[in-house]
Backbone and ligand atoms as CSV (ligand in chain L), in Angstrom:
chain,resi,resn,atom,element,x,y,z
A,1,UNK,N,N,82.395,121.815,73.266
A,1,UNK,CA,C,83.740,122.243,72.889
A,1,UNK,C,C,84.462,122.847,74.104
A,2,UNK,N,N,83.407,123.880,74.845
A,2,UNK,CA,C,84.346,124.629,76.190
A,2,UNK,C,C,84.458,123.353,76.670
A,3,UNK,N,N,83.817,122.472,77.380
A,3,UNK,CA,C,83.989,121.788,78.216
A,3,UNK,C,C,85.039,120.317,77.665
A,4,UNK,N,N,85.276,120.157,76.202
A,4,UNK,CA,C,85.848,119.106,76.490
A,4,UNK,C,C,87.971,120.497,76.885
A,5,UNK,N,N,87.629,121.661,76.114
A,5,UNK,CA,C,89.094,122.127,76.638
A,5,UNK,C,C,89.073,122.314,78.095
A,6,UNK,N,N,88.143,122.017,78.521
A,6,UNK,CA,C,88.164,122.066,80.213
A,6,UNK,C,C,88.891,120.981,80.731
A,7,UNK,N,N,88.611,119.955,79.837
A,7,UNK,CA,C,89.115,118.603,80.696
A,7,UNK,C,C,91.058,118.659,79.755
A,8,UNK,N,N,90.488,118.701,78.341
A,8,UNK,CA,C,91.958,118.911,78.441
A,8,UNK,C,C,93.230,119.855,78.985
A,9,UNK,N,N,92.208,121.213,79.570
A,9,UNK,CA,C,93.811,121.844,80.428
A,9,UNK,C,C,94.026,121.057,81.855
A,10,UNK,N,N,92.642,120.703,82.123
A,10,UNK,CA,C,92.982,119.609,83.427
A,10,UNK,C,C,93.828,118.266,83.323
A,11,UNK,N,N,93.535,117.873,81.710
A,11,UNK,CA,C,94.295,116.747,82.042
A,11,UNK,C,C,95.902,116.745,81.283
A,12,UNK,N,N,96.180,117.914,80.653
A,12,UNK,CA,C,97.723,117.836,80.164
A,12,UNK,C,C,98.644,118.036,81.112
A,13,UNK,N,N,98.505,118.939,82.028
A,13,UNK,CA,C,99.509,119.412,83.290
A,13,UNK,C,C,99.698,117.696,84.031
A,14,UNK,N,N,98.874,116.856,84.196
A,14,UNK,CA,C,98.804,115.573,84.778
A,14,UNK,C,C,99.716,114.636,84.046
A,15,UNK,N,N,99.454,114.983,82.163
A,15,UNK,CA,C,100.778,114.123,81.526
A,15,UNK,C,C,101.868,114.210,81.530
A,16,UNK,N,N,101.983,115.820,82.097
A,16,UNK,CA,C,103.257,115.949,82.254
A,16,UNK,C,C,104.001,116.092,83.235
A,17,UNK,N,N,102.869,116.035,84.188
A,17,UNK,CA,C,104.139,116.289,85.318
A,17,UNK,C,C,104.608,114.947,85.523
A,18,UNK,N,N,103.696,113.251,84.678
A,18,UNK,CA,C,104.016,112.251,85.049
A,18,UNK,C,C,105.308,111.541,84.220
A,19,UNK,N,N,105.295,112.490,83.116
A,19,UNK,CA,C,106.328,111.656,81.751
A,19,UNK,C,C,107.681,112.210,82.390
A,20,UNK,N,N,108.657,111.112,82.721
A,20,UNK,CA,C,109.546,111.663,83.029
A,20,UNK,C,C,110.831,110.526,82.561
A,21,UNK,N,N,111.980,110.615,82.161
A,21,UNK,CA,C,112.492,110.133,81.806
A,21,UNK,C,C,113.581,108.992,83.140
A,22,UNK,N,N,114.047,107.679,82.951
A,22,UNK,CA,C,114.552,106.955,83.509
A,22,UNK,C,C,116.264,107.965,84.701
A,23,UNK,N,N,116.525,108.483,84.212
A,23,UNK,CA,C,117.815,109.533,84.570
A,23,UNK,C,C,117.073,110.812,85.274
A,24,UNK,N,N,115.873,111.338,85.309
A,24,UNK,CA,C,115.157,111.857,86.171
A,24,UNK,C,C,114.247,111.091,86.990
A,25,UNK,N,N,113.962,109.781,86.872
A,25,UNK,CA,C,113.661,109.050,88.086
A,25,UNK,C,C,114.269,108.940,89.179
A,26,UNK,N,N,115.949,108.482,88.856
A,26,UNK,CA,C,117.153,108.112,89.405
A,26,UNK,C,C,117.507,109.450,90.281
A,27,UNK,N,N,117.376,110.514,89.445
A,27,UNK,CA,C,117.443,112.151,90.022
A,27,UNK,C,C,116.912,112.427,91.095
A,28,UNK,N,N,115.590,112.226,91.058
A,28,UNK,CA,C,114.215,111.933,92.138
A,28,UNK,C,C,114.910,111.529,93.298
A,29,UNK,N,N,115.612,110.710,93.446
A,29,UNK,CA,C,116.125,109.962,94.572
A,29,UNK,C,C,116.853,110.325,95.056
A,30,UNK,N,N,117.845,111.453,94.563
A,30,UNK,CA,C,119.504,111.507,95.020
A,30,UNK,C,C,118.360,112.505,96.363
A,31,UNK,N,N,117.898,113.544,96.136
A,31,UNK,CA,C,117.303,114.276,96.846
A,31,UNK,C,C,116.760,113.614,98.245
A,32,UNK,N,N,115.857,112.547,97.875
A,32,UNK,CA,C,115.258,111.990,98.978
A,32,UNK,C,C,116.595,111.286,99.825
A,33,UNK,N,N,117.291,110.399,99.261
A,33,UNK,CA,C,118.595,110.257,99.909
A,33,UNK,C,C,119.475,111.381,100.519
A,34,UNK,N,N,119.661,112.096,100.257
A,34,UNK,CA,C,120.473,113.069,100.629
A,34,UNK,C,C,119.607,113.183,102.314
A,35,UNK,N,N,118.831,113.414,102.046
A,35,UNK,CA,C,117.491,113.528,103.352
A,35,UNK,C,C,117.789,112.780,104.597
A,36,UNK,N,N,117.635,111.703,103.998
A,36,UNK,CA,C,117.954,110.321,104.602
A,36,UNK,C,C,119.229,110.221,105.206
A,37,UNK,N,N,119.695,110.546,104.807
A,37,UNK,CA,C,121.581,110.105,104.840
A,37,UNK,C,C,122.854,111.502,104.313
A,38,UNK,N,N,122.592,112.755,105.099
A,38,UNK,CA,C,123.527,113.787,105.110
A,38,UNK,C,C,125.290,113.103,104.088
A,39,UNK,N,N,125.760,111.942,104.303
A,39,UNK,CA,C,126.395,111.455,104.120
A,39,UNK,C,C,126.512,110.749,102.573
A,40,UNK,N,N,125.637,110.775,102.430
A,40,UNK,CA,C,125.387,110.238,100.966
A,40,UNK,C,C,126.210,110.862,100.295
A,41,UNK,N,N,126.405,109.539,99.154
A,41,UNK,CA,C,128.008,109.611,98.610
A,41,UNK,C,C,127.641,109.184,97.177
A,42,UNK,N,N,125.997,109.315,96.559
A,42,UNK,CA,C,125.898,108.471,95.139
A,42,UNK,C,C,125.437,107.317,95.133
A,43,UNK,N,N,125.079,106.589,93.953
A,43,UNK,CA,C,123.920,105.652,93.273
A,43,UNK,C,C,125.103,104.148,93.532
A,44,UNK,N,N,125.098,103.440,93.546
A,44,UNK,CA,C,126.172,102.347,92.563
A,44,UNK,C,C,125.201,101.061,92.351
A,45,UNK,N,N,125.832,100.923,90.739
A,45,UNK,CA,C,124.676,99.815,90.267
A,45,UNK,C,C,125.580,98.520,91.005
A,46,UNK,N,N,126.675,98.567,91.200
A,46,UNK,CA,C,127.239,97.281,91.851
A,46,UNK,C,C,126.271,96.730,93.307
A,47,UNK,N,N,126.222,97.534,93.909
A,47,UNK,CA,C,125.388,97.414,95.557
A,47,UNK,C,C,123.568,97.207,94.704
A,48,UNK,N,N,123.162,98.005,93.532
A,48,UNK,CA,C,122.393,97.669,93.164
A,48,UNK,C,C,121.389,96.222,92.874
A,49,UNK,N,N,123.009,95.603,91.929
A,49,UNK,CA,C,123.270,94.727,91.713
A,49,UNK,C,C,122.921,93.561,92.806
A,50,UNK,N,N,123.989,93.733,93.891
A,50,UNK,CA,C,123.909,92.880,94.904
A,50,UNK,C,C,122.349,93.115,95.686
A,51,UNK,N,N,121.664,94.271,95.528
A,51,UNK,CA,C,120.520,94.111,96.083
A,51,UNK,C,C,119.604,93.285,95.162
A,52,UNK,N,N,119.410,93.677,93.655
A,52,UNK,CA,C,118.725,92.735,92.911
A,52,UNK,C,C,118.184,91.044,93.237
A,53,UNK,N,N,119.659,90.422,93.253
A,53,UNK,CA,C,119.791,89.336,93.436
A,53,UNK,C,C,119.629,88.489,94.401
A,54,UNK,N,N,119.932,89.774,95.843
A,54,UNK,CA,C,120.227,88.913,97.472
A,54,UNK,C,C,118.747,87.776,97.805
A,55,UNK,N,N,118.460,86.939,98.108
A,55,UNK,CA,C,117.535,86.497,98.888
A,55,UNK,C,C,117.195,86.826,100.137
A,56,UNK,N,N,116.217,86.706,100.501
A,56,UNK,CA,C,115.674,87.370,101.657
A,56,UNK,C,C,115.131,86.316,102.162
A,57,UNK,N,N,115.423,86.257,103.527
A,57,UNK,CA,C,114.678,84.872,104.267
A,57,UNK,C,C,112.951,85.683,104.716
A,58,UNK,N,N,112.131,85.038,103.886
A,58,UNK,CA,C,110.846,85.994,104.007
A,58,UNK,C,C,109.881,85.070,105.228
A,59,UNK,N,N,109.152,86.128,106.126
A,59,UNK,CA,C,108.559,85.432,107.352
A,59,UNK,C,C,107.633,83.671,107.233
A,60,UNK,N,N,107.384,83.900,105.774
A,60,UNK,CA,C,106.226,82.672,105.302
A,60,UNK,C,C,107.449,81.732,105.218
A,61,UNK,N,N,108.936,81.851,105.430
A,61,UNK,CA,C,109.903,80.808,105.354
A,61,UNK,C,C,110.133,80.612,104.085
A,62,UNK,N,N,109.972,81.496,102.755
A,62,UNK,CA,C,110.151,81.370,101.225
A,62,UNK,C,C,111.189,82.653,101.321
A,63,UNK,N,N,112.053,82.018,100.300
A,63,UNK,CA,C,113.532,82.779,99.928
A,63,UNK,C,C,112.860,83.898,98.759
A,64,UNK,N,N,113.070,84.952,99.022
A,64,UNK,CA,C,112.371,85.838,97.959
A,64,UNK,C,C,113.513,87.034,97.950
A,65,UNK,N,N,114.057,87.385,96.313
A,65,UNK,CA,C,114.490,88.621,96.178
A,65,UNK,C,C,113.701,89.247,94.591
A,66,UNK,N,N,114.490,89.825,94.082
A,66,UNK,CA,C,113.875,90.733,93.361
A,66,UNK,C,C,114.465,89.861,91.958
A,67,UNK,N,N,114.950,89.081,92.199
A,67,UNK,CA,C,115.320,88.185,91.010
A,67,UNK,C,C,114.009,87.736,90.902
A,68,UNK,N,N,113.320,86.828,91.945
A,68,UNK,CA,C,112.382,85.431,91.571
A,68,UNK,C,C,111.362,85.744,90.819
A,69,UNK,N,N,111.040,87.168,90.543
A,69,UNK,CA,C,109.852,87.443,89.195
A,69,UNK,C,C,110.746,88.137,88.525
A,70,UNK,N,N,111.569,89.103,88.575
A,70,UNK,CA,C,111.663,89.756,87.219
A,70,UNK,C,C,113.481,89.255,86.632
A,71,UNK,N,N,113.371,87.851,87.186
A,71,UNK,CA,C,114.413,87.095,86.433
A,71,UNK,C,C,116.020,87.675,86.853
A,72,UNK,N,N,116.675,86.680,86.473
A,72,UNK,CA,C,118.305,86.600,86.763
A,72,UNK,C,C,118.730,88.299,86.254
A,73,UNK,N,N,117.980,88.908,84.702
A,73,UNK,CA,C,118.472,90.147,84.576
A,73,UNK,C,C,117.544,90.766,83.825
A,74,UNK,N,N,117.241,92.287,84.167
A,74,UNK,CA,C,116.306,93.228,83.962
A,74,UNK,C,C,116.289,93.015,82.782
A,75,UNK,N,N,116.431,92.162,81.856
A,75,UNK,CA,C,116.674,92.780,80.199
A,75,UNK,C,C,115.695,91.500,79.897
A,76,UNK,N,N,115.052,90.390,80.609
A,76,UNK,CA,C,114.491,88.860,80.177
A,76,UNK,C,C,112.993,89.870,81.179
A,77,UNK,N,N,111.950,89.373,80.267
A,77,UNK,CA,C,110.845,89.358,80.524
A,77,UNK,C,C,110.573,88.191,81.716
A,78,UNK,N,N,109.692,88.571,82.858
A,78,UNK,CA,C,110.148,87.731,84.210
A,78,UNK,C,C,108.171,87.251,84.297
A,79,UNK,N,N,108.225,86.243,85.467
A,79,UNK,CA,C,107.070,85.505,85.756
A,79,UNK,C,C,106.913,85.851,87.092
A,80,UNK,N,N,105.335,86.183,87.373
A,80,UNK,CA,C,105.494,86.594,88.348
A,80,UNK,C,C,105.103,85.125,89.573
A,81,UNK,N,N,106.430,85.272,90.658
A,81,UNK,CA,C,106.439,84.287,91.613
A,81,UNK,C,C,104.710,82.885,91.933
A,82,UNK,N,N,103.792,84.302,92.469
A,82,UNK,CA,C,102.898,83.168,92.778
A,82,UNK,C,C,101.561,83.280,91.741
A,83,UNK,N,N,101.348,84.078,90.749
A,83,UNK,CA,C,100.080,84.066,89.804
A,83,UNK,C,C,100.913,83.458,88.409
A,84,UNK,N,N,102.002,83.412,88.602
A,84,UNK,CA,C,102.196,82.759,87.239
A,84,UNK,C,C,102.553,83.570,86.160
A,85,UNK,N,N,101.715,85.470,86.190
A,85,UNK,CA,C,101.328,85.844,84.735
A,85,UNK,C,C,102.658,86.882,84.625
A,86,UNK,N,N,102.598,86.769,83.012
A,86,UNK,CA,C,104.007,87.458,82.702
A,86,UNK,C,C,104.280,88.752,83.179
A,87,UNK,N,N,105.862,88.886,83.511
A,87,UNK,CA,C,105.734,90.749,83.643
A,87,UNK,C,C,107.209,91.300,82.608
A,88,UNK,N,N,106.961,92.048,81.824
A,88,UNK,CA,C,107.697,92.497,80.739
A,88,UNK,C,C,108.967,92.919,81.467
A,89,UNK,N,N,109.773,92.873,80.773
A,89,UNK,CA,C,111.405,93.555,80.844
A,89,UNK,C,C,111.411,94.731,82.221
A,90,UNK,N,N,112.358,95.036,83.314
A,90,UNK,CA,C,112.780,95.999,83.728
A,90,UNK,C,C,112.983,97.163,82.808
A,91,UNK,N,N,114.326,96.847,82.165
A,91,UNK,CA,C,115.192,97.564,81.468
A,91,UNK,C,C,114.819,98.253,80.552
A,92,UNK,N,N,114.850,99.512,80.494
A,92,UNK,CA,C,114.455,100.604,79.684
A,92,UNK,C,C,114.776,100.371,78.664
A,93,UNK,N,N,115.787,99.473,78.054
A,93,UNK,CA,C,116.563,99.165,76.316
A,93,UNK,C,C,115.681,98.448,75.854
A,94,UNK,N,N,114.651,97.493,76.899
A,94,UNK,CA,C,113.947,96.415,76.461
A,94,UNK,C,C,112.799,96.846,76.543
A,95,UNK,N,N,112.300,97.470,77.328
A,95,UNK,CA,C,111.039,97.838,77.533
A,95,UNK,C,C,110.478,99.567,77.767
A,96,UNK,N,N,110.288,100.347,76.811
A,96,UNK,CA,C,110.347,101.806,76.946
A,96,UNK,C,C,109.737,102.288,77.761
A,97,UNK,N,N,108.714,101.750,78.501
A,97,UNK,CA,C,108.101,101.667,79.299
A,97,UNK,C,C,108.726,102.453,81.193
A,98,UNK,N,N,109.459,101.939,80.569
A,98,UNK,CA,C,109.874,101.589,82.476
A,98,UNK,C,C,110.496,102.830,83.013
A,99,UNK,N,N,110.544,102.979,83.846
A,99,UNK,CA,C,111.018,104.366,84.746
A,99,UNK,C,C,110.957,105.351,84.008
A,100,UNK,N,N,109.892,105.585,83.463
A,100,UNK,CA,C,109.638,106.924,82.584
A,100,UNK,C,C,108.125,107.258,83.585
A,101,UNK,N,N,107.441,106.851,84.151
A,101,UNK,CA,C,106.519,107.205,84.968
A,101,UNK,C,C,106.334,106.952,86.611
A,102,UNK,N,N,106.817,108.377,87.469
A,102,UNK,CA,C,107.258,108.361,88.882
A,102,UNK,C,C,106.114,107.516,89.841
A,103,UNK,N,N,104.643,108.137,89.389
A,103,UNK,CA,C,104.197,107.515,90.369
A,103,UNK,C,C,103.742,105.775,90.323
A,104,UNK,N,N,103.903,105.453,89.461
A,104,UNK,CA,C,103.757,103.786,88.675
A,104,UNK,C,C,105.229,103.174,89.696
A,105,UNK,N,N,106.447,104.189,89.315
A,105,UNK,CA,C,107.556,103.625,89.823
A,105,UNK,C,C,107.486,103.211,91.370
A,106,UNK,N,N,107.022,104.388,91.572
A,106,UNK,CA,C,106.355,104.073,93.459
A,106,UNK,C,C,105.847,103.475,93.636
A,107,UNK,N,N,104.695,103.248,93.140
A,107,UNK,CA,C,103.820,101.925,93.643
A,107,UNK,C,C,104.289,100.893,93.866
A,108,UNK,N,N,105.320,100.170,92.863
A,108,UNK,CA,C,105.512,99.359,92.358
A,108,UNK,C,C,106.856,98.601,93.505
A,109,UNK,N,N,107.119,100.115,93.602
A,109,UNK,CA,C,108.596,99.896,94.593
A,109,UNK,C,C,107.737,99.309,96.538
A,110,UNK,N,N,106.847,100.280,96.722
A,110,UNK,CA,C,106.277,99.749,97.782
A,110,UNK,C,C,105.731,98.915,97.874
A,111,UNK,N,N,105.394,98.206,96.773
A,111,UNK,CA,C,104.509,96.785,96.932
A,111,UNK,C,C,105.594,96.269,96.898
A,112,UNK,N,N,106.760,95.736,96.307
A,112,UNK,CA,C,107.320,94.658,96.096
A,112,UNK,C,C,108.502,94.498,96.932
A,113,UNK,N,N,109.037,96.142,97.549
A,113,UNK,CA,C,109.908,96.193,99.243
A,113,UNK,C,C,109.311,95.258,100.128
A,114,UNK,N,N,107.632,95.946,99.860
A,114,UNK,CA,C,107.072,94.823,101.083
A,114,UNK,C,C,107.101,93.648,101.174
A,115,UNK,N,N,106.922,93.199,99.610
A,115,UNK,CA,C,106.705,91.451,99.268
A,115,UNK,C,C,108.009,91.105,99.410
A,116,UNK,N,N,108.934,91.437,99.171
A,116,UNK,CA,C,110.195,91.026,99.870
A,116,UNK,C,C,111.389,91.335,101.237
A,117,UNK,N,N,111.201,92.360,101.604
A,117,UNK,CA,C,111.892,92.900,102.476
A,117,UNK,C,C,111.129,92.564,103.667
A,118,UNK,N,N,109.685,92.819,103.655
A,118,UNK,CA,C,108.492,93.139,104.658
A,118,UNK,C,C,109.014,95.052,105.241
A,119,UNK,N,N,109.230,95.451,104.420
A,119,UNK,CA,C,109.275,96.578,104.882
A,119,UNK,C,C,109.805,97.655,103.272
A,120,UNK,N,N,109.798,98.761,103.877
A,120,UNK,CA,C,110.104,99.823,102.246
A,120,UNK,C,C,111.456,100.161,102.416
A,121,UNK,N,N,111.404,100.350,101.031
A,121,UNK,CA,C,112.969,100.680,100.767
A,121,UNK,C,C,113.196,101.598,101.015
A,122,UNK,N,N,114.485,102.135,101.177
A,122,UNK,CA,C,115.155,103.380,101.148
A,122,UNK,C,C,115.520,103.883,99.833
A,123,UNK,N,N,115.521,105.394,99.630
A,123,UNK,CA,C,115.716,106.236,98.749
A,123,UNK,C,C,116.870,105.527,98.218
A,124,UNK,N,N,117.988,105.316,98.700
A,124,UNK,CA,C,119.461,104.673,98.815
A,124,UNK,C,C,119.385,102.938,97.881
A,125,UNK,N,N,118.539,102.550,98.519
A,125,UNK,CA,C,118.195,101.009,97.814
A,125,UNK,C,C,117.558,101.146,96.568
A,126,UNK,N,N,116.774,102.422,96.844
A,126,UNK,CA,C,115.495,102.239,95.549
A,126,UNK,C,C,116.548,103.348,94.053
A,127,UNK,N,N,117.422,104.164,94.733
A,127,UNK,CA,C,118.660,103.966,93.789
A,127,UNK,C,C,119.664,103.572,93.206
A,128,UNK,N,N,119.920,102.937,93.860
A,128,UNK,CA,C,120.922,101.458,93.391
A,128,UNK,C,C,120.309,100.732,92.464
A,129,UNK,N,N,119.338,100.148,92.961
A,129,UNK,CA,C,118.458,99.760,92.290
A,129,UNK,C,C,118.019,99.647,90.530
A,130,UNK,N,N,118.007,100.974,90.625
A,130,UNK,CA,C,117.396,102.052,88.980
A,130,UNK,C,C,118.948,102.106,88.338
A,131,UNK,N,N,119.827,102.480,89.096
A,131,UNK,CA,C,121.336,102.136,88.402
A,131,UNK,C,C,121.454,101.089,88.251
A,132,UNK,N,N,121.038,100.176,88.956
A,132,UNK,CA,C,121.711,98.705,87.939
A,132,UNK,C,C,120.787,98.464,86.941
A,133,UNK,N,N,119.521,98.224,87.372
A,133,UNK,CA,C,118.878,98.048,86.080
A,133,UNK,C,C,119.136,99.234,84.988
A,134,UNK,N,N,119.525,99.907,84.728
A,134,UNK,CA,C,120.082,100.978,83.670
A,134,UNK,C,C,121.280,101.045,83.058
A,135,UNK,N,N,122.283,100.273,84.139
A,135,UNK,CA,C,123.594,99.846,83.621
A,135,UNK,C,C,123.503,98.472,82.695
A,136,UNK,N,N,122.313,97.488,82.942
A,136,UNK,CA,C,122.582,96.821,82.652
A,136,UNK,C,C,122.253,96.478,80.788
A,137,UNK,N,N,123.024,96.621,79.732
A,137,UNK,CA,C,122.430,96.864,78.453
A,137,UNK,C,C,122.100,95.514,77.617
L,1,LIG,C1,C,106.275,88.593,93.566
L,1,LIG,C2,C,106.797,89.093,92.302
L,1,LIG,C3,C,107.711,90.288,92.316
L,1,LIG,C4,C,108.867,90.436,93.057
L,1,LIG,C5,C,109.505,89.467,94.024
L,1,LIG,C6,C,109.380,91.740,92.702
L,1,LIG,N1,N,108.588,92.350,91.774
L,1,LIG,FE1,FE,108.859,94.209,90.949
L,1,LIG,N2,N,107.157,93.960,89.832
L,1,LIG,C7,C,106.304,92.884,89.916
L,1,LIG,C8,C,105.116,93.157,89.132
L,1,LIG,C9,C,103.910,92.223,88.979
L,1,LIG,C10,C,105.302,94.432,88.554
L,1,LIG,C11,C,104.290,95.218,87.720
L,1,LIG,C12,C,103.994,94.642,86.407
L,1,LIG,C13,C,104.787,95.336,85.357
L,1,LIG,O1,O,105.084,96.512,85.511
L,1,LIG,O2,O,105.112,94.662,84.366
L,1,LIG,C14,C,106.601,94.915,89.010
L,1,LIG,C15,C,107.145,96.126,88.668
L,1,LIG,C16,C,108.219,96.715,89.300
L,1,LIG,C17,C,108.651,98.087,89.111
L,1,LIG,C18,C,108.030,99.104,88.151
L,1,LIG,C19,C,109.016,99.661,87.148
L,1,LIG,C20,C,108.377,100.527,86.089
L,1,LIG,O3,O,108.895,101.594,85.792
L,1,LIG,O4,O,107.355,100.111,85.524
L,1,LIG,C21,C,109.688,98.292,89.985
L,1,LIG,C22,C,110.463,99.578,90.221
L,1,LIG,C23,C,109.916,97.047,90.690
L,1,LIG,N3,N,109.027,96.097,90.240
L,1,LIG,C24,C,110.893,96.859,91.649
L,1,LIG,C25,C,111.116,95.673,92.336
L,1,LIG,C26,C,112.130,95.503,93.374
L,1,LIG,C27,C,113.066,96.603,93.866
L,1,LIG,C28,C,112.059,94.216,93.803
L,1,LIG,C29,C,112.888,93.548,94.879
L,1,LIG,C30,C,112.967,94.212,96.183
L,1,LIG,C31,C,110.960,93.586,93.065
L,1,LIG,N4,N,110.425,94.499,92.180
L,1,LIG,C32,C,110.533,92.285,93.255
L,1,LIG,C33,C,106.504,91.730,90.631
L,1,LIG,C34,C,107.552,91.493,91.507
């Protein structure tokens, strides 16, 4: 009994510092931007937008943006480019899932900057970003 409340005070502080809602993800960022860029002026899902979609001339000579797995719009369940296997909705309306957990969000953002950009995003991109997919209903 002591020991399983051992693991549970160890492991509730962990659920929570991870449950966080899509509008405190987005929050997360203004900060790190601000960092980045004294100048920073705000999120816009439009530039978002245009990042979503852009193609990227990628070094292997394959056109890759953030469309080619998770589809034309965050709200369609997307395929992923080279395994084939499904990946559920962006969009928080579609999938409750999504930007409600920071460090999942990170991962996710550095693997797939890399797989497309060859490099990581900026606080700035990776907010635009979370605004469009959030604007989009
Ligand atoms: C090669 C395929 C592929 C491309 C291209 C891709 N993604 Fe993803 N993305 C995935 C997979 C796979 C997952 C994880 C599976 C899942 O969560 O359903 C994922 C999940 C994510 C998540 C996690 C969101 C959450 O809260 O769960 C973010 C953020 C994300 N991608 C951002 C991007 C961005 C930004 C781009 C464009 C720069 C991009 N992805 C391009 C395959 C891709």
């Amino acid at each position: 009994m002591r020991r399983a409340l051992a693991i549970l005070t160890f492991l509730l502080p962990i659920g929570i510092a991870q449950a966080a809602s899509p509008a405190e993800i987005l929050e997360s960022h203004t900060a790190q931007a601000k960092q980045e860029n004294p100048a920073f002026k705000g999120f816009s899902a439009a530039t978002g937008d245009r990042f979503y979609h852009a193609a990227v001339k990628h070094s292997s000579g394959k056109q890759l943006s953030c469309a080619t797995c998770h589809t034309d719009s965050p709200r369609n369940a997307g395929k992923h480019e080279r395994t084939s296997k499904e990946i559920l909705p962006l969009s928080p309306t579609a999938n409750k899932q999504r930007f409600s957990d920071s460090a999942n969000v990170e991962k996710w953002f550095k693997r797939n900057c890399q797989d497309v950009l060859e490099r990581a995003c900026t606080a700035q991109e990776k907010g635009d970003f979370i605004a469009y997919v959030l604007s989009v209903q």
